[in-house]
C-alpha positions in Angstrom: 0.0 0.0 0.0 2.8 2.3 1.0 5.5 1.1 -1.7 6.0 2.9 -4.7 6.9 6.1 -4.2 8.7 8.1 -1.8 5.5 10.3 -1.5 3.5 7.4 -0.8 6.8 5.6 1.7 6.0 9.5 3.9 2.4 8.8 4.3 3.0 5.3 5.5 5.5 7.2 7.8 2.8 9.3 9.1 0.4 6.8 9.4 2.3 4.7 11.4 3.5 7.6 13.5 0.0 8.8 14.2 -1.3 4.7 15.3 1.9 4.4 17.2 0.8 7.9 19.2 -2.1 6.5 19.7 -0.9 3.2 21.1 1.2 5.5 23.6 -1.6 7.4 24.9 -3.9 4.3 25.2 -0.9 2.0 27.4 -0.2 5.3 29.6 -4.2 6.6 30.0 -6.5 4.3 28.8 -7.2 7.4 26.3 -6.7 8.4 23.0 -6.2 12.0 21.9 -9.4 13.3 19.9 -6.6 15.4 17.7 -4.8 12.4 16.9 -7.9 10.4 15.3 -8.6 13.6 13.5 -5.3 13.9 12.1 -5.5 10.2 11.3 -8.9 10.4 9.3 -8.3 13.4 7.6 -4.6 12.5 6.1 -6.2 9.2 5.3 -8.9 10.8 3.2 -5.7 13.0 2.0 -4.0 10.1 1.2 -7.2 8.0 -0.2 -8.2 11.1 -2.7 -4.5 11.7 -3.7 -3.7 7.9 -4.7 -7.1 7.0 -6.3 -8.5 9.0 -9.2 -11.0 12.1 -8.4 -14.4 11.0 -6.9 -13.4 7.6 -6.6 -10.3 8.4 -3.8 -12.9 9.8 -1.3 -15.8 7.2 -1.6 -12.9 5.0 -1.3 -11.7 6.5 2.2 -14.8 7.3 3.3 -16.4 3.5 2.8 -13.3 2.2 4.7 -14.0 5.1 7.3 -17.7 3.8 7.3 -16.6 -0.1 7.4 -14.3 0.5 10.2 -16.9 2.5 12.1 -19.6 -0.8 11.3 -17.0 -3.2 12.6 -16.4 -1.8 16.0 -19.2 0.3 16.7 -21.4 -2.4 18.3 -18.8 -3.2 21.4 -19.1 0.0 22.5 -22.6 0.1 23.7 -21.9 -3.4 25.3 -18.6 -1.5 27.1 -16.6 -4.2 25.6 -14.4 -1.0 23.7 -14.6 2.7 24.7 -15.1 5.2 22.4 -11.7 6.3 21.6 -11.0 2.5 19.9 -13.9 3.2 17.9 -12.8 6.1 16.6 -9.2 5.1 16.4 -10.0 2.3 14.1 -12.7 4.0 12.1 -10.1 7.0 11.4 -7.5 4.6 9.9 -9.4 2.4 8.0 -9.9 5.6 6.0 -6.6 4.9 4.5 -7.3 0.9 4.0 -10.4 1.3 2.4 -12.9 -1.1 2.8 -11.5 -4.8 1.7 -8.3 -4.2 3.8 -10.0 -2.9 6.9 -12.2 -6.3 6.7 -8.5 -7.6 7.4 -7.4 -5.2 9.5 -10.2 -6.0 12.2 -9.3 -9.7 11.6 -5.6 -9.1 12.6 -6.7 -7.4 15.3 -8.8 -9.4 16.9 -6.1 -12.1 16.8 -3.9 -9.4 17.9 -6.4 -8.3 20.8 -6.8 -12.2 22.0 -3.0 -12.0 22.1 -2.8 -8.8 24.6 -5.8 -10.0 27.0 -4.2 -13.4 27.2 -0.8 -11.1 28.7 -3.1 -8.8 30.6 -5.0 -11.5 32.2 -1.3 -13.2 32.9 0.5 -10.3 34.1 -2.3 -9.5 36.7 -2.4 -13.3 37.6 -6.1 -13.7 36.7 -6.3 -16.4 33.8 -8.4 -18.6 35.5 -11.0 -15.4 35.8 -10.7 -14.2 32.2 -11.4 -17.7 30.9 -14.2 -18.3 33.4 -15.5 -14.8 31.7 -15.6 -15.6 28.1 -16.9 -19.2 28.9 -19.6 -17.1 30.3 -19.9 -15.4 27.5 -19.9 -17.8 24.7 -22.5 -20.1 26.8 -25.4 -17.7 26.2 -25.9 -13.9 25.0 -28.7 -13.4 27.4 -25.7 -13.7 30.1 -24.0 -10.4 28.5 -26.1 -8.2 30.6 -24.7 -10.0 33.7 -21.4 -9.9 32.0 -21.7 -5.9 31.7 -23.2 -5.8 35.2 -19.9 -7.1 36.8 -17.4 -5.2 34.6 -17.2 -1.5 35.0 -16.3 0.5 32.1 -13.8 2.3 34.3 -12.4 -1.2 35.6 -12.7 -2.6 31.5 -10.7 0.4 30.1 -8.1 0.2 33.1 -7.0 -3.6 31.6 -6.7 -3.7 28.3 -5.4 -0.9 25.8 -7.5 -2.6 22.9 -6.3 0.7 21.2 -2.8 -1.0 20.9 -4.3 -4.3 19.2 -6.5 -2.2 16.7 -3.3 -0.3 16.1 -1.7 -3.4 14.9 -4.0 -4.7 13.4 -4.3 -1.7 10.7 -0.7 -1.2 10.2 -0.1 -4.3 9.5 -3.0 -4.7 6.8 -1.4 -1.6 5.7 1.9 -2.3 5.4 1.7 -6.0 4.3 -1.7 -6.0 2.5 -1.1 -9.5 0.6 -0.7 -10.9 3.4 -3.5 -13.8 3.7 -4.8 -16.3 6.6 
């Protein structure tokens, strides 16, 4: 996605730069900066509109924009993701467009599996996470329980998912034949 050029080797500069800040924020605060999505989504459209012909660039960015939005969007009510990973996501897929953000989400999902796993390790509380998404995949009517126990405050204080969704779209960006 990013080879070809020098022009195009920059934006994958600044892409990664701007996911990476993001990453930061979300391991030191559980937060990610408002101004860093918005740079992210509007270079991406930038970048979209400026590598595609006319018309075509920005329906391209924007359906990725829209896709990445689709993917995540429905955690957040259930205070499985905040907000910010919502965004964060949404705003790069912008530059994937929507076929690579389809992978992007895949990669980090895998990806987010890989960071609760160490989470749930590093705090000692396997045992409890696995209990937790037994729980889960046994029935959906439990989610409400499931919501009911875990705070979003205490939810966003363990797991960064900003980091996995962070990998997950630079690496669909950066290695975009790569396949499963």
């Amino acid at each position: 996605m990013f080879e070809g050029t020098s022009i195009r080797l920059l934006a994958g500069c600044a892409f990664t730069s701007l996911l990476v800040v993001a990453s930061v924020s979300d391991l030191r605060s559980r937060r990610i900066p408002n101004k860093v999505v918005a740079w992210l989504a509007v270079l991406g459209l930038v970048f979209s509109t400026t590598t595609l012909p006319g018309f075509r660039g920005l329906l391209f960015g924007l359906a990725g924009l829209g896709v990445g939005f689709a993917i995540w969007f429905p955690f957040y009510p259930l205070r499985l993701l905040g907000a910010g990973d919502v965004k964060l996501f949404a705003a790069a897929s912008a530059w994937l467009g929507p076929a690579l953000t389809f992978k992007a989400a895949l990669i980090a999902m895998i990806a987010g599996g890989v960071l609760a796993l160490v989470v749930l390790a590093l705090q000692r509380r396997l045992r409890e996470g696995a209990e937790q998404t037994a729980l889960l995949w046994t029935s959906w009517t439990r989610l409400r329980q499931f919501r009911a126990a875990v705070p979003v405050s205490q939810a966003s204080r363990q797991l960064p998912y900003g980091v996995a969704l962070a990998i997950g779209a630079a690496t669909a960006a950066w290695f975009p034949g790569l396949s499963f």
